[in-house]
N, C-alpha and C positions, 0 to 999 in steps of 0.2 A: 523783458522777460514775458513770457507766454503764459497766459494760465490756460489749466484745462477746464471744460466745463463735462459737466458728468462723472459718473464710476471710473473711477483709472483700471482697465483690464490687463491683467496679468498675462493671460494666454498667449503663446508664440503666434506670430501672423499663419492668417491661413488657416487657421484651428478654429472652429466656430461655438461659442460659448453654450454649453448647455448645461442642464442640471442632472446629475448623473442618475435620477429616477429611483424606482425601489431594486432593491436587489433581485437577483434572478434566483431561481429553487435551488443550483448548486450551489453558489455562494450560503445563502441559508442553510443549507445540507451540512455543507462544511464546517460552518458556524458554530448549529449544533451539535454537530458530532465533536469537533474541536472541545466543545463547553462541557459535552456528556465526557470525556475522556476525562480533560483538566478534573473533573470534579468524583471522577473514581479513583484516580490518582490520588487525590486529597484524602480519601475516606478506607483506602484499603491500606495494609500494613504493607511498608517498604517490601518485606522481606516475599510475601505473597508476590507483589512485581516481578522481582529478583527469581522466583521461580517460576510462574507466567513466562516470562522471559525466556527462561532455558529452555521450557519445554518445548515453544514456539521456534528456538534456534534450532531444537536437536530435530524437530517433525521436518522444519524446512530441509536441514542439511539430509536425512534421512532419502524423503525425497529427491532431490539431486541427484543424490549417489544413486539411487535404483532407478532415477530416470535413465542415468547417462551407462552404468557397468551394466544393468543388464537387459537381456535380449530376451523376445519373442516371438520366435519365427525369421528369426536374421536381420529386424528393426528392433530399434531402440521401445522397452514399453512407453508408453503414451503418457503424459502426466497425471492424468486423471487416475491412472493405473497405478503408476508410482506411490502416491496418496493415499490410495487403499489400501497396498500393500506396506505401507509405514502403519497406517490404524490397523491393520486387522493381522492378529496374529493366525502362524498355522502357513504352509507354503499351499498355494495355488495354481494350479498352471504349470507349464512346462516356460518358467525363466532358468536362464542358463548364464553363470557368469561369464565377463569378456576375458578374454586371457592374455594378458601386457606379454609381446612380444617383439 
């Protein structure tokens, strides 16, 4: 029987052993933002979430729908466009609905 001498390495052949350094800004970024989320979750009432939540579904879908039905000037509005006209009440502009046919 053979003995080793030295550290027994783990790493597949070919892979060369290093130590994975400090983290990059994104990783960090993430981290924290991950840690700030976790810990307003923890501090706000469920029910607040719960409508957070809808409001953000109903602006998203909002948007969609006035990216995709309606027109200005024969293109679809822009999204940025779409976005404003979900915040801002009051019609603007000459949009015109599409007509399923």
């Amino acid at each position: 029987m053979h003995r080793l001498s030295g550290p027994v390495r783990s790493e597949p052949l070919g892979v060369p052993a290093t130590s994975p350094g400090p983290p990059s800004w994104l990783t960090r970024g993430l981290r924290s933002a991950r840690h700030l989320a976790a810990s307003l979750l923890q501090a706000v009432d469920r029910r607040l979430v719960a409508a957070l939540f809808a409001l953000f579904t109903v602006v998203i879908a909002s948007t969609v729908i006035l990216r995709l039905a309606y027109r200005l000037g024969g293109h679809h509005i822009p999204l940025l466009d779409a976005m404003y006209f979900t915040a801002e009440d009051g019609h603007h502009g000459e949009l015109t609905a599409t007509s399923p046919t």
